[in-house]
MIBA-408011 format. One record per residue (C-alpha): x, y, z; residue in one letter. Coordinates in pm, whole numbers, plus 50000, padded with zeros to 5 digits. Example, Ala and Ser with C-alpha at 12.3 -4.5 7.8 and 13.67 -1.06 7.14 Angstrom:
MIBA-408011
MARMI      X      Y      Z  residuo
MARMI  51230  49550  50780        A
MARMI  51367  49894  50714        S
END
This chain:
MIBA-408011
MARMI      X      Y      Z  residuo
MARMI  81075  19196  13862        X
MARMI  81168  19488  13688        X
MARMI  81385  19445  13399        X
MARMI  81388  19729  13110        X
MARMI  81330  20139  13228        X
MARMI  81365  20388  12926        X
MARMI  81361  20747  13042        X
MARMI  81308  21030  12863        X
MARMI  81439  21369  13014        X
MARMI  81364  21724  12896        X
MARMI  81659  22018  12880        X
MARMI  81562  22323  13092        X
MARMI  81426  22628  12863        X
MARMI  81741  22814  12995        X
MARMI  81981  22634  12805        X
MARMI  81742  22577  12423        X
MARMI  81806  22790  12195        X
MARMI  81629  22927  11852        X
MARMI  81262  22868  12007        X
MARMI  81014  22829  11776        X
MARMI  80650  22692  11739        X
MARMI  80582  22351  11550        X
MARMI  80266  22184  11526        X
MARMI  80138  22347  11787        X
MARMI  80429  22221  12060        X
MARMI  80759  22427  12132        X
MARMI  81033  22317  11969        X
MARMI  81461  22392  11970        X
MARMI  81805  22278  11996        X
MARMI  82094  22288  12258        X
MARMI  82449  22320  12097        X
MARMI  82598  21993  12158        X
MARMI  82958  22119  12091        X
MARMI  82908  22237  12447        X
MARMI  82913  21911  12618        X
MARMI  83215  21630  12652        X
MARMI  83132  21289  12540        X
MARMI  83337  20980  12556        X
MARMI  83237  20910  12159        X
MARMI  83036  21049  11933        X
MARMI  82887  20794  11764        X
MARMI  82614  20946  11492        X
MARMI  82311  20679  11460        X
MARMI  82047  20648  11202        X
MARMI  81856  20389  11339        X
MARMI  81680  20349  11649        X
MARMI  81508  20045  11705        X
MARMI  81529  19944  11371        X
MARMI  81353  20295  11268        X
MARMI  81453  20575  11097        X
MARMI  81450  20862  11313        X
MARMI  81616  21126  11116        X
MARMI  81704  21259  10781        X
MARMI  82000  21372  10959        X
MARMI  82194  21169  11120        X
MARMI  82432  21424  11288        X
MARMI  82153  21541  11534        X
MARMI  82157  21296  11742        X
MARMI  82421  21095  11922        X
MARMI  82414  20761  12121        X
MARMI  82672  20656  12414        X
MARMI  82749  20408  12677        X
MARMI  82800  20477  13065        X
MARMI  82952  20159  13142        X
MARMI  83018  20008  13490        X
MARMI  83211  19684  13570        X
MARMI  82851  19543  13599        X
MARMI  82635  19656  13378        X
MARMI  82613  19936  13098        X
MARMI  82315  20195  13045        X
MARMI  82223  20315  12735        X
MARMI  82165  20722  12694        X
MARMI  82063  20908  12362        X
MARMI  82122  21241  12354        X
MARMI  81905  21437  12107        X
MARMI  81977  21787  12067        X
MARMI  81702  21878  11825        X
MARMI  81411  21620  11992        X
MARMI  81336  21296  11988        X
MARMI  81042  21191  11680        X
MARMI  80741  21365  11740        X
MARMI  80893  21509  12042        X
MARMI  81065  21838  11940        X
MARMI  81252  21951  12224        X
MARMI  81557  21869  12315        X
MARMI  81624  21603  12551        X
MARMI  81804  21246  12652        X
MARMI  81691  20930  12689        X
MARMI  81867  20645  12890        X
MARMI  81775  20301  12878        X
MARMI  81844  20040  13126        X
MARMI  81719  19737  13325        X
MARMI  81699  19857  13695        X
MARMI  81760  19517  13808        X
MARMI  82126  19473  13612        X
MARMI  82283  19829  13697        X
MARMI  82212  19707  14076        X
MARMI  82354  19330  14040        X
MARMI  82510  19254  13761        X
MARMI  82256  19023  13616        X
MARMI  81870  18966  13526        X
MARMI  81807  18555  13653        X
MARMI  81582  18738  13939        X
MARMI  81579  19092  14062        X
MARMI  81367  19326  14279        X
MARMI  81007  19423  14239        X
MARMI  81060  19800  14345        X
MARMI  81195  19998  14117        X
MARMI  81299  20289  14304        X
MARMI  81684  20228  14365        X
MARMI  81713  20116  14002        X
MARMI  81630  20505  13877        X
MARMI  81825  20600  14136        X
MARMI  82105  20412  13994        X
MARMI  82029  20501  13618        X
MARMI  82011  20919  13713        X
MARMI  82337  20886  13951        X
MARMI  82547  20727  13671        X
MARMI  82372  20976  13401        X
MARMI  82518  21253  13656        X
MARMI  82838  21093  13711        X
MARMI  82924  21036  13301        X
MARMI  82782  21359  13212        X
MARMI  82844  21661  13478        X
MARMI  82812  21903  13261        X
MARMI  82499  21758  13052        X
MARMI  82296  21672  13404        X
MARMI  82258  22010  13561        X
MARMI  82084  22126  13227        X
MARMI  81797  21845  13199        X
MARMI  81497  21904  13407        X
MARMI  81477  21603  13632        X
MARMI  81110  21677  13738        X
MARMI  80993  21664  13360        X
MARMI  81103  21332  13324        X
MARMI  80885  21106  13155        X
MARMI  80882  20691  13141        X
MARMI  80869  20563  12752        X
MARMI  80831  20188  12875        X
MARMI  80884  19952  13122        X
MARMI  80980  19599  13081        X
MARMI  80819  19363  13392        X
MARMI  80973  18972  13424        X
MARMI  80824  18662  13597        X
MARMI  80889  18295  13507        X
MARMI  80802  17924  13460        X
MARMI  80962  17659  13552        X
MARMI  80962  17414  13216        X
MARMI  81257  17134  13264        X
MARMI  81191  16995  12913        X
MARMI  81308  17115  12621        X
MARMI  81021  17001  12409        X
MARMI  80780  17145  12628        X
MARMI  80958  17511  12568        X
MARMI  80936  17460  12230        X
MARMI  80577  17340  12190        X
MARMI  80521  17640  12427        X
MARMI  80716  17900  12152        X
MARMI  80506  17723  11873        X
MARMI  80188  17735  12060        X
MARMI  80259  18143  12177        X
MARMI  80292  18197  11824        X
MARMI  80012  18089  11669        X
MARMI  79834  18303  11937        X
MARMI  79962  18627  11789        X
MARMI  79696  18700  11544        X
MARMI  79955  18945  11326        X
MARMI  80250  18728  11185        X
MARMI  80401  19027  11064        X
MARMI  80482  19159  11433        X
MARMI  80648  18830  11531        X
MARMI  80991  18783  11561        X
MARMI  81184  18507  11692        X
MARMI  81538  18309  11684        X
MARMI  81630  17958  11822        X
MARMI  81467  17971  12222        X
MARMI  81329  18332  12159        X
MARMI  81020  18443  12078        X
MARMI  80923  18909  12047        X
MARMI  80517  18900  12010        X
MARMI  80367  19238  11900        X
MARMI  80757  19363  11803        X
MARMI  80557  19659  11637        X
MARMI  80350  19804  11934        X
MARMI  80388  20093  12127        X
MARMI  80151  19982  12335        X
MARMI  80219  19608  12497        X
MARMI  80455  19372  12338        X
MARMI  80576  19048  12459        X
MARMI  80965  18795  12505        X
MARMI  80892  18436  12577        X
MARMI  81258  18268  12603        X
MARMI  81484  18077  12753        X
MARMI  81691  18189  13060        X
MARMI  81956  17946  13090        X
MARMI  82028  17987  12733        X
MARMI  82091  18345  12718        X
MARMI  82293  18346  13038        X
MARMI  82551  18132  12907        X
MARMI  82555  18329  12621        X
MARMI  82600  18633  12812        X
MARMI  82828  18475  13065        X
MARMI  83095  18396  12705        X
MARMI  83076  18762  12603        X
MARMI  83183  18868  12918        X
MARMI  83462  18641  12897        X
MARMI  83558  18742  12543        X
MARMI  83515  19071  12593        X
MARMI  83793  19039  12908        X
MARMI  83510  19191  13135        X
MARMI  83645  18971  13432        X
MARMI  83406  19142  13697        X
MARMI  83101  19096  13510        X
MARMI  83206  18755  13421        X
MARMI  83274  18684  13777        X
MARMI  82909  18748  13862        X
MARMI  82745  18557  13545        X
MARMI  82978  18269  13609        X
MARMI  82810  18224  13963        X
MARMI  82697  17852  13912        X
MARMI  82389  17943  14197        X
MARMI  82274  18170  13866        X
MARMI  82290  17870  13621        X
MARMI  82111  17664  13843        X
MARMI  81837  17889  13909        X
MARMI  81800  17953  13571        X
MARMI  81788  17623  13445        X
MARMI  81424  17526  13321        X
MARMI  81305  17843  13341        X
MARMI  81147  17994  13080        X
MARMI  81084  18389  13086        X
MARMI  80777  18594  13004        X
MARMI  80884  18908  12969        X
MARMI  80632  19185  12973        X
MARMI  80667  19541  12756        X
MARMI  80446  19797  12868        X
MARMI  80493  20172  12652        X
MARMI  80348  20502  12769        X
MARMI  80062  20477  12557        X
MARMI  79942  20174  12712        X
MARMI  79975  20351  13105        X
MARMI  79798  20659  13010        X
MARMI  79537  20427  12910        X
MARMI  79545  20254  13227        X
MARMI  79537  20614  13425        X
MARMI  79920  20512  13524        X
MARMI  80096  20857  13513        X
MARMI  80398  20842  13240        X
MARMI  80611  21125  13460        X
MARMI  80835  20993  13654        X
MARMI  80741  21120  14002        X
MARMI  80420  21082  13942        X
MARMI  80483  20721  13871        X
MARMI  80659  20670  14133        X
MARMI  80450  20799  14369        X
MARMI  80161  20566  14196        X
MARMI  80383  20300  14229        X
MARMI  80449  20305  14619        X
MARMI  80025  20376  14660        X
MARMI  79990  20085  14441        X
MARMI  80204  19822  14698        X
MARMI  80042  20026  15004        X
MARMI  79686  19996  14828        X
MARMI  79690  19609  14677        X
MARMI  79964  19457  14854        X
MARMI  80103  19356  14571        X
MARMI  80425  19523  14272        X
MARMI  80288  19758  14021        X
MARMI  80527  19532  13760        X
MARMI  80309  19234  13884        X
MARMI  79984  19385  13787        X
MARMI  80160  19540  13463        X
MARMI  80253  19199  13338        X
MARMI  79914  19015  13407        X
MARMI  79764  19304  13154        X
MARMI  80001  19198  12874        X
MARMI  79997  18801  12967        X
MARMI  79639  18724  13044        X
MARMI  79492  18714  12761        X
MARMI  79714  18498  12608        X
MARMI  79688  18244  12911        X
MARMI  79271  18261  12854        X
MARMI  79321  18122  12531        X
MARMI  79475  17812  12615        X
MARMI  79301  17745  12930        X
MARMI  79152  17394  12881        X
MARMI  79448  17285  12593        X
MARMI  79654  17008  12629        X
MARMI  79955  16875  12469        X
MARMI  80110  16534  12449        X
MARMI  80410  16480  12683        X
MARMI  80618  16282  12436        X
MARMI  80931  16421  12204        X
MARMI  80998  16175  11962        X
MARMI  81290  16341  11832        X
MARMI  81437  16266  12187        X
MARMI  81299  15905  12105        X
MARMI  81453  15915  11792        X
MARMI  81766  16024  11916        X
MARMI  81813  15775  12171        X
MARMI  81732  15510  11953        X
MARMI  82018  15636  11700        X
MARMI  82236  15691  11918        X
MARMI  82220  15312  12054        X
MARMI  82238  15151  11725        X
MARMI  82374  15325  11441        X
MARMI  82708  15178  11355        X
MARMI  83003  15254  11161        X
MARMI  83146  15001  10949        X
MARMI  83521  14890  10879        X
MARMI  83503  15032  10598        X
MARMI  83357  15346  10711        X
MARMI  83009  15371  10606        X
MARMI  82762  15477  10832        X
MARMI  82507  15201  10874        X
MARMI  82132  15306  10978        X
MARMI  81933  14958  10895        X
MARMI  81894  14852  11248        X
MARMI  81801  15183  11391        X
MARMI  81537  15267  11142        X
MARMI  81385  14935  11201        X
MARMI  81351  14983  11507        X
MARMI  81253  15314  11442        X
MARMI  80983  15214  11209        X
MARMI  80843  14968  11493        X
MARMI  80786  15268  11740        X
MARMI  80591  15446  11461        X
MARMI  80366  15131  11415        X
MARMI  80333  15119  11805        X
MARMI  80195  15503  11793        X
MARMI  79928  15426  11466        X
MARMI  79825  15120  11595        X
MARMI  79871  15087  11952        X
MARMI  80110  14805  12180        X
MARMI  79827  14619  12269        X
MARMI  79763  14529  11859        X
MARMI  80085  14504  11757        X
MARMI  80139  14216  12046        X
MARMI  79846  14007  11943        X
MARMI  80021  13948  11594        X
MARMI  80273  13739  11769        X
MARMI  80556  13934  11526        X
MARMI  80909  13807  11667        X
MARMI  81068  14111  11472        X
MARMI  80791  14355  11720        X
MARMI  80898  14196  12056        X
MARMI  81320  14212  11932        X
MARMI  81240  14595  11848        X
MARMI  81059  14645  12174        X
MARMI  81362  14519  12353        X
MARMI  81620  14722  12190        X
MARMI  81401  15033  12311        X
MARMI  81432  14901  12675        X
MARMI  81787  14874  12573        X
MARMI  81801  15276  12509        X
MARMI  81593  15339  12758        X
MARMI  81287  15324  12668        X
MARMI  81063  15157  12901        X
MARMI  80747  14887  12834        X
MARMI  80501  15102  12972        X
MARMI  80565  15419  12786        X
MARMI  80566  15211  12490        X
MARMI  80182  15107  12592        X
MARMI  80084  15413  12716        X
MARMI  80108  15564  12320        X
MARMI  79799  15384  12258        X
MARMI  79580  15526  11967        X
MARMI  79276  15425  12149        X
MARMI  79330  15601  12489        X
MARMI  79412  15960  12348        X
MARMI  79442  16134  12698        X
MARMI  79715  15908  12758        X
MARMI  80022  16172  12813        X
MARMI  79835  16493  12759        X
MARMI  79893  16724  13006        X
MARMI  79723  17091  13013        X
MARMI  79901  17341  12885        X
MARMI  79801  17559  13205        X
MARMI  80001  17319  13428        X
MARMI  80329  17363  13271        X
MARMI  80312  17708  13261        X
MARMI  80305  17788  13619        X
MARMI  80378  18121  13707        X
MARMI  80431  18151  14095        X
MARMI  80507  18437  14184        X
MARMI  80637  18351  14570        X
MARMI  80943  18128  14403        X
MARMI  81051  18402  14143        X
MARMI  81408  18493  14387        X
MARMI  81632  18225  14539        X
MARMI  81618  18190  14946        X
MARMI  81951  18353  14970        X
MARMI  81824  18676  14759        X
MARMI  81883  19002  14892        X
MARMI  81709  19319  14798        X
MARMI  81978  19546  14590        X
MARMI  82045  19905  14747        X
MARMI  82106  20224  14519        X
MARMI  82466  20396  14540        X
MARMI  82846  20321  14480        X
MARMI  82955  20157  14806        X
MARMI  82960  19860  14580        X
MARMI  83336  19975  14376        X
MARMI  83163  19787  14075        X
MARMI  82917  20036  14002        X
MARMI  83175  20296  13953        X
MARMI  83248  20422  13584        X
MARMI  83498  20256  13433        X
MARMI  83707  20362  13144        X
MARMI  83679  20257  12779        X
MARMI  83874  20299  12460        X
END
């Protein structure tokens, strides 16, 4: 699906003023006293870059909905290297439609719809100014996902991603989230959790008294399709699509984007995100990993037989014996470890059926059959496309019939 759209949209000449040549390109600036804005909020960072030695040219605001906001940056002097004036806006297509990100359309269409009919609607007297037909696409974010029930497996998978990234400089990454390539203006890539980050989203909403919003994150049909799933997320910038002949002007892309479903049968975003994922899927095709979390071992084990005394001490003897027995059973196999005839082995080994750990996991850790639980990497992460959406999806329609796209007000 389509999940990120940043827009960059060129004032008409009529309304720059002071016109003058630099490096080669046109530059100006529009008088910004001439336009309303809900607050003027000067920024100095953008993206966690300095764009300016003055701050005061260029101003950031909200258009919020009862949904879902969208970002726009207004930049009266030009943007960077880009020296005329113009705004950007910054969205995901799929939330200003529904509310949410758990799944979302493949065609992008109504989502720019959306994004330029709520840029019109916040700012009527910015929007007849811009030139619509100069508008260019900065980067698109495309979204597909794996099922992966187990928590271990998602985090062998983060580990696994990141040792892939040859730069360790461009990685950045918090509990369940991983930002490959952070740096790149070309392809960059999110591996994270869903689930996690939509009950995280879900409490903001709540805090935040966004009741609407928090009506449509608190669906439970949205926690349960987004439990397990762990999301590849998929950053492609303009410099990578000229590369790829994919025109960066926005009805040019979309134009290339219908030709593309009408050519290949298939989304442009699908295509977009194999670029930036297959390469990192080559290079572990053919590893494996072992299916077993011992800190889940370990914690069941704990949880079973640590005690607290009468005195309140916290005793651990019996649960790091039996502990200590599960290592042994790892090193040196079940099979060895029997033939000793060790009373204190078989006690231990029935305390683990006790927390629920059964016989013949116990022998299938053995040392000497090291393909025992390995599974390929490749077979957990299985992207299928065809069960990205729920059955009872529905394909998301620009316009404001729906009352919760309207603007709402802010303090």
């Amino acid at each position: 699906m389509w999940d990120k759209l940043d827009l960059r949209i060129p004032f008409k000449a009529q309304f720059v003023r002071e016109v003058t040549p630099r490096n080669g390109e046109r530059a100006g600036c529009v008088d910004f006293r001439l336009y309303d804005f809900k607050a003027h909020c000067s920024v100095l960072f953008t993206d966690g870059k300095t764009i300016y030695e003055n701050p005061q040219v260029q101003h950031w605001d909200s258009v919020p909905t009862s949904i879902s906001d969208m970002a726009v940056g207004f930049f009266p002097e030009g943007q960077g290297f880009y020296p005329w004036p113009c705004i950007s806006i910054k969205a995901s297509p799929t939330k200003i439609l529904q509310g949410h990100n758990v799944f979302g359309t493949e065609n992008i269409r109504p989502g720019v719809e959306q994004m330029l009919g709520n840029l019109a609607q916040a700012f009527p007297k910015i929007y007849p100014h811009l030139d619509i037909q100069a508008a260019e696409v900065r980067y698109v974010d495309s979204t597909y996902s794996a099922f992966v029930p187990s928590e271990y497996q998602r985090s062998t998978l983060l580990r696994v991603f990141e040792k892939l990234c040859p730069n360790k400089d461009s990685i950045s990454k918090y509990h369940g989230y991983l930002k490959l390539n952070k740096n790149s203006v070309s392809r960059s890539q999110k591996i994270y959790y869903k689930a996690q980050e939509l009950a995280a989203d879900y409490d903001d909403a709540v805090r935040a008294g966004q009741r609407v919003k928090a009506a449509i994150l608190g669906d439970q049909r949205l926690h349960d399709f987004a439990f397990g799933r762990m999301r590849f997320e998929a950053t492609t910038g303009h410099r990578a699509m000229n590369r790829e002949g994919i025109p960066t002007k926005l009805s040019e892309f979309l134009k290339f984007h219908d030709w593309y479903q009408r050519a290949y049968g298939e989304p442009l975003c699908r295509w977009l995100w194999s670029k930036t994922f297959d390469s990192f899927f080559a290079q572990i095709e053919g590893h494996t990993m072992k299916n077993v979390d011992d800190n889940a071992i370990k914690l069941k084990i704990d949880a079973m037989f640590i005690t607290i005394r009468d005195d309140g001490r916290i005793c651990k003897r019996k649960a790091n014996a039996i502990w200590k027995t599960y290592r042994q059973i790892k090193t040196e196999g079940y099979d060895a470890l029997c033939r000793e005839n060790n009373q204190t082995f078989f006690r231990n080994v029935k305390f683990m059926e006790e927390a629920g750990i059964s016989r013949a996991f116990l022998k299938s850790l053995d040392p000497d059959k090291p393909n025992e639980n390995v599974i390929p990497l490749m077979q957990i992460i299985r992207v299928d496309f065809s069960k990205q959406r729920p059955d009872w999806y529905v394909e998301p329609q620009s316009g404001y019939e729906d009352e919760r796209r309207h603007l709402r007000l802010v303090s």
